[in-house]
C-alpha positions as CSV (number, residue, x, y, z in Angstrom):
1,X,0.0,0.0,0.0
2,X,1.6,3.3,-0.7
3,X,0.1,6.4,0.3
4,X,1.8,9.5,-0.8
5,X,5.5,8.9,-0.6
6,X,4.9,6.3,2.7
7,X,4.2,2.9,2.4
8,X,3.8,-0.2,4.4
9,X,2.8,-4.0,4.4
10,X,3.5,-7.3,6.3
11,X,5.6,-9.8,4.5
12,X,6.0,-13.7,5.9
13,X,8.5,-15.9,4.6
14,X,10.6,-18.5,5.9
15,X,13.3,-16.8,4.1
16,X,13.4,-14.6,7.0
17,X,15.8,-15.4,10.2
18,X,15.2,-11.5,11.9
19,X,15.1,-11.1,15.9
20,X,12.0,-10.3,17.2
21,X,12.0,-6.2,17.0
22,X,14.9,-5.6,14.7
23,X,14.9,-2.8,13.3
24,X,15.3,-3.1,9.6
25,X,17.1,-1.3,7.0
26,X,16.9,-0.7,3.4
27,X,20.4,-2.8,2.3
28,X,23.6,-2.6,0.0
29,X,22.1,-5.7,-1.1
30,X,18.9,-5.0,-3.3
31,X,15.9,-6.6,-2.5
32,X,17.1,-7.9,1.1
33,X,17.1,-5.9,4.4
34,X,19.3,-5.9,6.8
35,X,19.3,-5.9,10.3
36,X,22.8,-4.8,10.2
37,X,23.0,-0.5,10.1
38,X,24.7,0.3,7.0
39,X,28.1,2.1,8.0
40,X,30.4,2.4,4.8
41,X,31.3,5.5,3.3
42,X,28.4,6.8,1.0
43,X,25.9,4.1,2.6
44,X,22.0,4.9,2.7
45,X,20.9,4.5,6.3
46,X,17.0,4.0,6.1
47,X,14.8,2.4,8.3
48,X,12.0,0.2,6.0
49,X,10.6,-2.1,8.8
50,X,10.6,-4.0,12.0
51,X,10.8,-7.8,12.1
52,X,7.5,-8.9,14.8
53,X,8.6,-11.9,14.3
54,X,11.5,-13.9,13.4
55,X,10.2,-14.7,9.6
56,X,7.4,-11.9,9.6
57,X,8.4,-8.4,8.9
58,X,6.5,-5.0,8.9
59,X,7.6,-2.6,6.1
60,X,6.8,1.0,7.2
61,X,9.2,3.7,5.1
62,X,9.1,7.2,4.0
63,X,11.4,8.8,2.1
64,X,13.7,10.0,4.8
65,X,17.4,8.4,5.0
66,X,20.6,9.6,5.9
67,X,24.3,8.8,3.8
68,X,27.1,7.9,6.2
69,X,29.7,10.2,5.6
């Protein structure tokens, strides 16, 4: 669902291996977040979701981000 420049959905998969409330974020690796903060030079650092469970994950995002300098 996308509303304006937000978004958000539930996504299950046994793909998944997340902590219970991880926070999620957007990673160097398309298509796959990360639990692990981005931290290299020139990185993104954006939040897209929480895991609620370890293989269910709630996508909330925005267009805010910050690059790692």
């Amino acid at each position: 669902m996308c509303i304006r420049d937000r978004w958000k959905g539930t996504l299950k998969s046994s793909a998944f291996s997340y902590t219970t409330g991880d926070e999620l974020y957007v990673s160097t690796t398309p298509g796959v977040p990360t639990a692990t903060r981005p931290s290299g030079s020139g990185d993104v650092v954006r939040i897209c979701g929480w895991a609620v469970a370890s293989d269910i994950v709630v996508f909330v995002g925005d267009a805010a981000y910050a690059e790692v300098a």
